[in-house]
PAZAPA-4460 file (N, C-alpha, C; in steps of 0.05 Angstrom, whole numbers, plus 32768, in hexadecimal, padded with zeros to 4 digits):
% residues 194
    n_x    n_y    n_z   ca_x   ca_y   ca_z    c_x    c_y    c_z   seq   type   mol
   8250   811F   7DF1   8242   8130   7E04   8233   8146   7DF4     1      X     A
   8216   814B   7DF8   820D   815C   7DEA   8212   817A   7DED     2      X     A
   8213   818D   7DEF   821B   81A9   7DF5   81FE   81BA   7DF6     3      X     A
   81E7   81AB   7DE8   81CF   81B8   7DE0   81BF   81BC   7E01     4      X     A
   81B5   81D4   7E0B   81A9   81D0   7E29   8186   81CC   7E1B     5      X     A
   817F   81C0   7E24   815B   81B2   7E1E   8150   81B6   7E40     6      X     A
   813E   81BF   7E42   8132   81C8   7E61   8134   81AC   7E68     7      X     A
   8121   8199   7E5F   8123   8179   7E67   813C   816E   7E74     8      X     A
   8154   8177   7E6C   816C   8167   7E78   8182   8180   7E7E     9      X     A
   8178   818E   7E8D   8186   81A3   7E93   8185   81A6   7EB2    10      X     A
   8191   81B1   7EC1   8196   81AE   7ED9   81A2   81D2   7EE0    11      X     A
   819E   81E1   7EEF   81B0   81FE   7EFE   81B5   81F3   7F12    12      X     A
   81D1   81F1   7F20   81E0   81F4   7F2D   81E8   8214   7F3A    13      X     A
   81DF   821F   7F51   81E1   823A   7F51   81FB   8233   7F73    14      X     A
   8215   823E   7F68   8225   823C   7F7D   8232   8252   7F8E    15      X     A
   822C   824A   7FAD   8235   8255   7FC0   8233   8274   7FC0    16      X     A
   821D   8279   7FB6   8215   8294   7FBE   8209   829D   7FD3    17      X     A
   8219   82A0   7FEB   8221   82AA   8006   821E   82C2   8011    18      X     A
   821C   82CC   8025   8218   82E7   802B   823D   82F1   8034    19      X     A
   824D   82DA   803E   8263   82E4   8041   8277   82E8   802F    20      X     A
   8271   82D7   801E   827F   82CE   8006   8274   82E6   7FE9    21      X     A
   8262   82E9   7FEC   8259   82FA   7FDB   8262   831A   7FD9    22      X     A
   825E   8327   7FF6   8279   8338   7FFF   8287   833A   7FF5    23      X     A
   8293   8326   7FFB   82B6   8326   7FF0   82BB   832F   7FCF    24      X     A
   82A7   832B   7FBF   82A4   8332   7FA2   829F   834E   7FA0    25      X     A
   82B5   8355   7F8A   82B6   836F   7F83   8298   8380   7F83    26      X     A
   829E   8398   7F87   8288   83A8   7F7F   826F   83A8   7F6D    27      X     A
   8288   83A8   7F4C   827D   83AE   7F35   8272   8399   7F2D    28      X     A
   8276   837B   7F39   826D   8362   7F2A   8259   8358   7F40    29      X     A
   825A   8365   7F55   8249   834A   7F71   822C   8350   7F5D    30      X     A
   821F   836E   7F5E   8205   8368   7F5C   81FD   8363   7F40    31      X     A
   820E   8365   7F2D   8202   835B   7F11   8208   8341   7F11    32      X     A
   821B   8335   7F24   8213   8314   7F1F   8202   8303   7F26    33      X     A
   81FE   8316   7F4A   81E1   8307   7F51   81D1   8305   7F46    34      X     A
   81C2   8322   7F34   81A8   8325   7F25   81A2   8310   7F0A    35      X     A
   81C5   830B   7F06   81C2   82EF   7EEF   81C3   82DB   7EF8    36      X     A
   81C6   82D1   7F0F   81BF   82BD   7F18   819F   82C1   7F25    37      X     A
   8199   82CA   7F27   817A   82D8   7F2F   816D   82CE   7F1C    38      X     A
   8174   82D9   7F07   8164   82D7   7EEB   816A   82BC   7EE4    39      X     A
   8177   82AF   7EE2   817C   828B   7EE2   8167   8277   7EEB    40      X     A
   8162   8280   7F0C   8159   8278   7F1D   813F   8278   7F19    41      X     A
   8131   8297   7F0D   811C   8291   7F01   8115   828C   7EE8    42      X     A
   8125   828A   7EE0   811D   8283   7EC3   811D   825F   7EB9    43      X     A
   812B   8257   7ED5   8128   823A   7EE0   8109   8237   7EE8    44      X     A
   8107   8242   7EF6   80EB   8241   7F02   80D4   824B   7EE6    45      X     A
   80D3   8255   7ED4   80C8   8257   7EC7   80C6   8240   7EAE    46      X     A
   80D7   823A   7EA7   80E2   8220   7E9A   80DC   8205   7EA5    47      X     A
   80D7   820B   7EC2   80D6   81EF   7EC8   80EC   81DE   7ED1    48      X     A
   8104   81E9   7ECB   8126   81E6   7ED5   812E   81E1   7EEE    49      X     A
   8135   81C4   7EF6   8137   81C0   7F0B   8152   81D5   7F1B    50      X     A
   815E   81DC   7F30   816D   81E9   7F37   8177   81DE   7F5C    51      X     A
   8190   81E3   7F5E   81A1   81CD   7F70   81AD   81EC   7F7D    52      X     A
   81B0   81ED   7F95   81BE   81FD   7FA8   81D4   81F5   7FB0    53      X     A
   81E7   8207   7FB2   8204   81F4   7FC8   820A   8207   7FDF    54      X     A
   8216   820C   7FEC   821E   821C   8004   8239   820F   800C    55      X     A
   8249   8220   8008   8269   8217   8010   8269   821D   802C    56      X     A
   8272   8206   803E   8277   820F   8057   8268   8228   8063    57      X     A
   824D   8226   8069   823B   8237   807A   823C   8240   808D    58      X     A
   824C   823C   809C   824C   8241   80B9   8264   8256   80BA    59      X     A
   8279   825E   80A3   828D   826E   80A8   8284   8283   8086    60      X     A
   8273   8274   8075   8270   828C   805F   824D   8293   8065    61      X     A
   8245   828C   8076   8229   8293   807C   821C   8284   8061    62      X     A
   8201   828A   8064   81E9   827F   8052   81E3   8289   8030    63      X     A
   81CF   8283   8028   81CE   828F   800B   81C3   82AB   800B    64      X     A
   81CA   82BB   7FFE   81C1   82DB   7FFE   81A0   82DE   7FFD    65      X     A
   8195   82F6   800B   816F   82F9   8012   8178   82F6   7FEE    66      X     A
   8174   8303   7FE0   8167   830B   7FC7   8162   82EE   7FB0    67      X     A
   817A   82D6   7FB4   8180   82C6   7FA8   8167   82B0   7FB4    68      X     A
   8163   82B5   7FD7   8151   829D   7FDA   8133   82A9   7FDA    69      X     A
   8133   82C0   7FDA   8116   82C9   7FD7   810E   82BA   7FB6    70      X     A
   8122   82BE   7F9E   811F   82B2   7F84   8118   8290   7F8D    71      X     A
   8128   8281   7F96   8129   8272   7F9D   8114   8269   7FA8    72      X     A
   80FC   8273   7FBD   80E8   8274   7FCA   80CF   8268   7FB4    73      X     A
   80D7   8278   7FA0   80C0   8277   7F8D   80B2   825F   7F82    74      X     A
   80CF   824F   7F87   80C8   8234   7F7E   80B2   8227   7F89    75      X     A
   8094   8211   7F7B   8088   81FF   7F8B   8098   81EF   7F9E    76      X     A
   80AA   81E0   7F97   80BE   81D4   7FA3   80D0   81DD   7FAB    77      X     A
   80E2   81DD   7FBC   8105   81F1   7FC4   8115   81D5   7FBA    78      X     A
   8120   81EE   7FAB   813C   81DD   7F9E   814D   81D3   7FBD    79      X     A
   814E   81C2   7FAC   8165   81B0   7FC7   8182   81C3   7FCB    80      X     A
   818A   81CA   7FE3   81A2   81D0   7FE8   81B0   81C6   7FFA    81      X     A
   81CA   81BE   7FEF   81E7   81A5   7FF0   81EF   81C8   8002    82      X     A
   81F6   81BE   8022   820E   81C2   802B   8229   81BD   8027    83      X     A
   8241   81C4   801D   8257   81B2   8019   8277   81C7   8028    84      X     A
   828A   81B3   8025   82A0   81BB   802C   82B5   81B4   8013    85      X     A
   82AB   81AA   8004   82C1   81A7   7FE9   82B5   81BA   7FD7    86      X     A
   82C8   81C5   7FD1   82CE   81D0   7FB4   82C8   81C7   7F9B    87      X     A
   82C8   81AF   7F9B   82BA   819D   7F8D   82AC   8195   7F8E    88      X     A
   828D   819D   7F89   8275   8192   7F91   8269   817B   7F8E    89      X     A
   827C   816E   7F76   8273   8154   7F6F   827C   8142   7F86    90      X     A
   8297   8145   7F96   82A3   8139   7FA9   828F   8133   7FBD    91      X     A
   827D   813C   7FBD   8267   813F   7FD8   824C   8126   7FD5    92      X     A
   824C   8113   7FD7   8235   80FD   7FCD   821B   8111   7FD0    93      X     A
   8215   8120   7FE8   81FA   8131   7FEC   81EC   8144   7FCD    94      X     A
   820E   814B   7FC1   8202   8155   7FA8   8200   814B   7F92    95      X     A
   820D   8134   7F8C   8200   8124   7F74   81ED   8115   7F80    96      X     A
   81E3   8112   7F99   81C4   8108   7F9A   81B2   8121   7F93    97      X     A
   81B5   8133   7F93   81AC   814C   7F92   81A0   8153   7F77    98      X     A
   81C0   8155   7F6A   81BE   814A   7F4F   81AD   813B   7F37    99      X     A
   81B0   811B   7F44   81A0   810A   7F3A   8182   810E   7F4C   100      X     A
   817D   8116   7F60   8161   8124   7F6A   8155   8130   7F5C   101      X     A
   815B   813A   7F4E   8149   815B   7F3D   8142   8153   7F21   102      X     A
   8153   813F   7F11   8150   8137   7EFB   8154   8115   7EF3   103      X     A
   8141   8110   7EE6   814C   80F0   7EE2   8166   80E5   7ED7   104      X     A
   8165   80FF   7EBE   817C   80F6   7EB2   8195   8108   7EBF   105      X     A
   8199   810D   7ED8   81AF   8122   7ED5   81C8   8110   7EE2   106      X     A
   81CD   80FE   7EE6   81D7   80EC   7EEA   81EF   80EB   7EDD   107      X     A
   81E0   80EA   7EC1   81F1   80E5   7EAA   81F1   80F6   7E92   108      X     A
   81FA   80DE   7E77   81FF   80EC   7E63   81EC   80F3   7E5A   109      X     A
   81E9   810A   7E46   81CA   8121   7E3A   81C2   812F   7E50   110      X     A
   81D5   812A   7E68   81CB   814A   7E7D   81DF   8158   7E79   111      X     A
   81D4   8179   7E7C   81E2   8184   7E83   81DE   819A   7E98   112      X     A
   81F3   81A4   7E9E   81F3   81B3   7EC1   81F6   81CC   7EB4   113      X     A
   81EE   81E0   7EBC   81ED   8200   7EB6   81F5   8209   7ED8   114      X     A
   8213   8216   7ED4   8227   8215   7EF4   822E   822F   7EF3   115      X     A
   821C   8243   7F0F   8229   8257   7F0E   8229   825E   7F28   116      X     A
   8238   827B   7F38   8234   827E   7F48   825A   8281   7F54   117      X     A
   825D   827D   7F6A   827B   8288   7F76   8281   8276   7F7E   118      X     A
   82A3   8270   7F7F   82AC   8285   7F6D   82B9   827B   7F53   119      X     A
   82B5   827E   7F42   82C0   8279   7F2C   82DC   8262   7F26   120      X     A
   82EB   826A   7F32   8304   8263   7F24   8310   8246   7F40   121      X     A
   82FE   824D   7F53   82FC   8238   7F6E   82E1   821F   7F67   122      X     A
   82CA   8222   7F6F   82B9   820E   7F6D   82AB   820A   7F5A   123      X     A
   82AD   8224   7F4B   8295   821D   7F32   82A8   820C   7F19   124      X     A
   82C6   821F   7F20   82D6   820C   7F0B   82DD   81EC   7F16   125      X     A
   82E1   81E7   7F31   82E3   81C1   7F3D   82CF   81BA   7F32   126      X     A
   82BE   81C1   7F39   829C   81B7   7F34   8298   81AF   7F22   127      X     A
   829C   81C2   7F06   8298   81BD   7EEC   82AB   81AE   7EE3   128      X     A
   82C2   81AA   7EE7   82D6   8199   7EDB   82BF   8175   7EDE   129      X     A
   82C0   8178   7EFC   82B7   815D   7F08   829C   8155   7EF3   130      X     A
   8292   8160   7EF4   8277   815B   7EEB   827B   8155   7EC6   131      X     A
   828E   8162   7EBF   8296   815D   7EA0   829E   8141   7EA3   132      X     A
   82AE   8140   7EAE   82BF   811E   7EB8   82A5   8111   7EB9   133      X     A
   828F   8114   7EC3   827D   80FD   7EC1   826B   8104   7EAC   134      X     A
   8272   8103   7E97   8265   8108   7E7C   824A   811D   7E77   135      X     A
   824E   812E   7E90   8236   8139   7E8F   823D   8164   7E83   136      X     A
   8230   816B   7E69   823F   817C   7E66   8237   8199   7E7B   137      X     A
   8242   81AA   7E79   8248   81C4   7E86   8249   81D7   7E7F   138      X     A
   8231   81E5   7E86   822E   820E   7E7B   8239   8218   7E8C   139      X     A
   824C   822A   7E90   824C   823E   7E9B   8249   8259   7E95   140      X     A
   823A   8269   7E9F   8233   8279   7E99   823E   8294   7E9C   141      X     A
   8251   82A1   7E98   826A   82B6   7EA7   825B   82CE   7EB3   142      X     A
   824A   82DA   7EAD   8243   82EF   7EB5   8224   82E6   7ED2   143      X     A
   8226   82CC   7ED7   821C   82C6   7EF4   8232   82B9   7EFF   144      X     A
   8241   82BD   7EFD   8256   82B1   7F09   8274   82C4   7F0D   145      X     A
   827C   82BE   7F2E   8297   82DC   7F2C   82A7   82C9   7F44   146      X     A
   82BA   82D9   7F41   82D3   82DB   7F5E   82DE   82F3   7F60   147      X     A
   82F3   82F7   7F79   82F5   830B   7F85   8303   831F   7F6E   148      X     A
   8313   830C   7F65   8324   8325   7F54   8325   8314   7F34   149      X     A
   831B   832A   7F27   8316   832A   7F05   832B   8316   7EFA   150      X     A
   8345   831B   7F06   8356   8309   7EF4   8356   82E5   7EF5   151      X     A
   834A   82E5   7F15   8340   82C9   7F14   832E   82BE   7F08   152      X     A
   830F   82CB   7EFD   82FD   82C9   7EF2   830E   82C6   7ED2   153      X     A
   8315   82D4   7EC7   8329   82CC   7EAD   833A   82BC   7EB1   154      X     A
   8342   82B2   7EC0   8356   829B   7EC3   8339   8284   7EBD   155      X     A
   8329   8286   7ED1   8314   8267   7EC8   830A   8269   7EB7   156      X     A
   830A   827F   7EB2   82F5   827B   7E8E   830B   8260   7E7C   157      X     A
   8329   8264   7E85   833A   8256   7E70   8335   8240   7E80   158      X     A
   8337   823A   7E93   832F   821E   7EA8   8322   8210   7EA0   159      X     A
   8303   8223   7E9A   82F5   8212   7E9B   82EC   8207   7E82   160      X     A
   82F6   8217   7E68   82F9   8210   7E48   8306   81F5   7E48   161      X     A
   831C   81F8   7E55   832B   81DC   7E57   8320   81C4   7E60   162      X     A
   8315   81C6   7E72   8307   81AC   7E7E   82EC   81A7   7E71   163      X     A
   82E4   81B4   7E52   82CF   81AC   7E49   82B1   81B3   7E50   164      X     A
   82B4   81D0   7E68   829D   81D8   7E6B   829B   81F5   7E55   165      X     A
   827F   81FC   7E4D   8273   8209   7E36   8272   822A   7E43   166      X     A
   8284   823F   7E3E   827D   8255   7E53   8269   826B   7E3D   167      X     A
   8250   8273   7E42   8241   8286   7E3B   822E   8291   7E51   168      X     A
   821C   829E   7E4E   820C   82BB   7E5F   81F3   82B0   7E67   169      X     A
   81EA   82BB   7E71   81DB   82BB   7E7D   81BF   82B7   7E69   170      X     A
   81B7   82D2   7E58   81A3   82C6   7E4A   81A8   82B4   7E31   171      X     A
   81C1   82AE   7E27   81C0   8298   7E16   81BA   8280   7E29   172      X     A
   81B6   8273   7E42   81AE   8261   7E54   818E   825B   7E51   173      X     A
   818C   8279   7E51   8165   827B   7E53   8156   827B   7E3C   174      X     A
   8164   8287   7E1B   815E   827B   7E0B   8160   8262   7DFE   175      X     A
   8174   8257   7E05   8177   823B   7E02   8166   8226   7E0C   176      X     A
   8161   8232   7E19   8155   8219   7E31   8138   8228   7E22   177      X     A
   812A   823C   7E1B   8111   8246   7E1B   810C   8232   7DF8   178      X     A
   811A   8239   7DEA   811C   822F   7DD1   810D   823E   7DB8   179      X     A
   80F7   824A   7DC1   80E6   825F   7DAD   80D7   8272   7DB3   180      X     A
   80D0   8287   7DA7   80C4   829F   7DAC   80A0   8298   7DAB   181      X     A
   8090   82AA   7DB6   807E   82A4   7DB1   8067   8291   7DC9   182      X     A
   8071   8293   7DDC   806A   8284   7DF1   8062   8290   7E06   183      X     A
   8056   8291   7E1D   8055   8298   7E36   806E   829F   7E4A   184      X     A
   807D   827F   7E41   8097   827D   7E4B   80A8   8295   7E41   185      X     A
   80A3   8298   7E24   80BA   82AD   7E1C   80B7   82CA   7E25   186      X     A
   8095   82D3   7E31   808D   82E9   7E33   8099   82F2   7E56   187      X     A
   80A2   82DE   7E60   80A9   82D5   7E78   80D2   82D7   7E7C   188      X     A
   80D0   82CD   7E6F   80EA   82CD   7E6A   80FC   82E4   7E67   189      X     A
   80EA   82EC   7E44   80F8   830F   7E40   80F4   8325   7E55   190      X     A
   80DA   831D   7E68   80E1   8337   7E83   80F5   8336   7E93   191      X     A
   8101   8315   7E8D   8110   8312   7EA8   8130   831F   7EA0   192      X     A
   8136   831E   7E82   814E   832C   7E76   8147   8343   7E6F   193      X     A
   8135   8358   7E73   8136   8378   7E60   8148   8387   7E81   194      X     A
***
């Protein structure tokens, strides 16, 4: 499995960022995680990065937050968003059609999924396990990604080491995927991290 993210076979996964569920996240971490998932979202959109929505149970955690789908808006296309009730998002056929929707190769092996969003140590860690299991590798990114209380978020960081997903930030995602200085893209990019 490659570990390398290439825009071409890369995929965001942005999970269950909710208006009720989002609440529930501490103070000090709710709005610096949104803004890095913000910054994901466009820096997908600037890249060209396809990007996949989920919504855990909607009807009792409400919808995705204004600020996340106004980003989201931007898109020519709207990213597809997977309603689900598992924890496991792979468990859900709607999202690996979703999945394999957005990218040719994301199916399989040489994709990989960049997984963030709430809550950590619940769906983003099922999720990512599942998705390693099908040879496909896994960013996670810690600082777009939280749960209610800190010690769970450090519990999946070890979760999710174990099951073979890759945990780093936010802008190592966007330089990776950007690959060099010197571009439009990059002049684009560095506004979206200062």
């Amino acid at each position: 499995m490659n570990s390398r993210l290439h825009r071409g076979s890369t995929t965001l996964v942005v999970m269950d960022v909710q208006e009720r569920l989002v609440a529930a996240m501490p103070d000090g971490t709710r709005g610096a995680t949104i803004d890095n998932i913000i910054r994901l979202v466009q820096g997908c959109r600037v890249l060209g990065i396809p990007v996949v929505i989920t919504e855990q149970y909607p009807t009792g955690l409400g919808r995705t937050v204004e600020p996340l789908s106004q980003a989201l808006n931007e898109f020519a296309v709207q990213p597809p968003l997977v309603s689900k009730v598992d924890f496991d998002a792979c468990a859900d056929p709607a999202f690996i059609e979703a999945l394999a929707g957005v990218s040719e190769s994301s199916a399989g092996q040489g994709h990989s999924v960049v997984l963030c969003g709430m809550e950590t140590h619940i769906c983003v860690y099922q999720t990512a396990r599942a998705l390693v299991e099908r040879d496909i590798a896994v960013h996670v990114p810690m600082d777009a990604s939280c749960c209610r209380r800190e010690c769970c978020h450090q519990a999946a960081a070890g979760l999710l080491r174990n099951a073979g997903a890759l945990l780093s930030c936010t802008e190592t995602v966007l330089f990776e995927c950007l690959g060099r200085a010197g571009t439009q893209e990059f002049k684009e990019i560095s506004k979206l991290v200062r």
